[in-house]
C-alpha positions in Angstrom: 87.8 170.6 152.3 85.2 173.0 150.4 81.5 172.0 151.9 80.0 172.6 148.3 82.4 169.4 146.9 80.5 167.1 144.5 82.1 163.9 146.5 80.5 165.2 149.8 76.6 164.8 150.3 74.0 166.4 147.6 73.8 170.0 147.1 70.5 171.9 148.3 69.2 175.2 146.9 71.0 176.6 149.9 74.5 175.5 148.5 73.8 178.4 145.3 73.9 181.7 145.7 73.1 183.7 143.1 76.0 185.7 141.2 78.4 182.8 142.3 80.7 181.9 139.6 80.1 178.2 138.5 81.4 175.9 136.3 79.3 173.1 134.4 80.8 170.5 132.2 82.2 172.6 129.2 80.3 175.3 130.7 81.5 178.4 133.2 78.9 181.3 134.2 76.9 183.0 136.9 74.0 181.5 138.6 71.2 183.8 137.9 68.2 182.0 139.8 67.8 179.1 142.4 65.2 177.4 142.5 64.3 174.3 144.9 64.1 172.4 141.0 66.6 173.9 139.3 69.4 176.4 138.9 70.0 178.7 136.1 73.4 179.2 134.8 74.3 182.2 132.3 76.9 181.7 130.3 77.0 184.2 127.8 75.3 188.3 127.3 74.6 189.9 124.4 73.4 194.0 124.0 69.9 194.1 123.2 69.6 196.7 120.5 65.8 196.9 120.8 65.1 200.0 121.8 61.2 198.6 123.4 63.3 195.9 125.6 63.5 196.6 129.2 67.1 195.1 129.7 70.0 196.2 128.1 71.4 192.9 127.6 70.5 189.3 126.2 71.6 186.0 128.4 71.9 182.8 127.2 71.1 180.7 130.6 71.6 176.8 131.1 68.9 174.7 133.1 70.5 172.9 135.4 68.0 170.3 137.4 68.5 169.3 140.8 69.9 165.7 139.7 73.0 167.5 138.0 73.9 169.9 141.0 76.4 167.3 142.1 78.3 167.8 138.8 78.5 171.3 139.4 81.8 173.0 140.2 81.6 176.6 142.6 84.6 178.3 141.6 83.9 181.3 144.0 81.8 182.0 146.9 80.2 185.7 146.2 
């Protein structure tokens, strides 16, 4: 059985990684940050056309707070 199962014991920071591939509710993406509180979840990018940005691209990241982690799906282990 996978370790990072919802039905078996509550996740830790340690169970993210980021750049695994994730799936939330309705929602699939990359984890982008863990954090002891939260995890961040980006499920979507868009170019940045502004030319005074640092980053190329925009992200649209979910919050995901450590009482949710058990509802949280890895679908790959990068």
């Amino acid at each position: 059985m996978d370790s990072n199962a919802p039905s078996q014991g509550k996740p830790t920071p340690t169970t993210f990684q980021v750049g695994q591939l994730v799936k939330w509710g309705k929602y699939q993406g990359n984890i982008r940050h863990v954090d002891i509180d939260y995890i961040t979840i980006c499920i979507k990018t868009y170019p940045n056309d502004d030319s005074y940005r640092k980053r190329n691209q925009r992200e649209v990241c979910l919050l995901c707070f450590t009482h949710q982690w058990n509802d949280v799906i890895i679908q790959d282990n990068n």
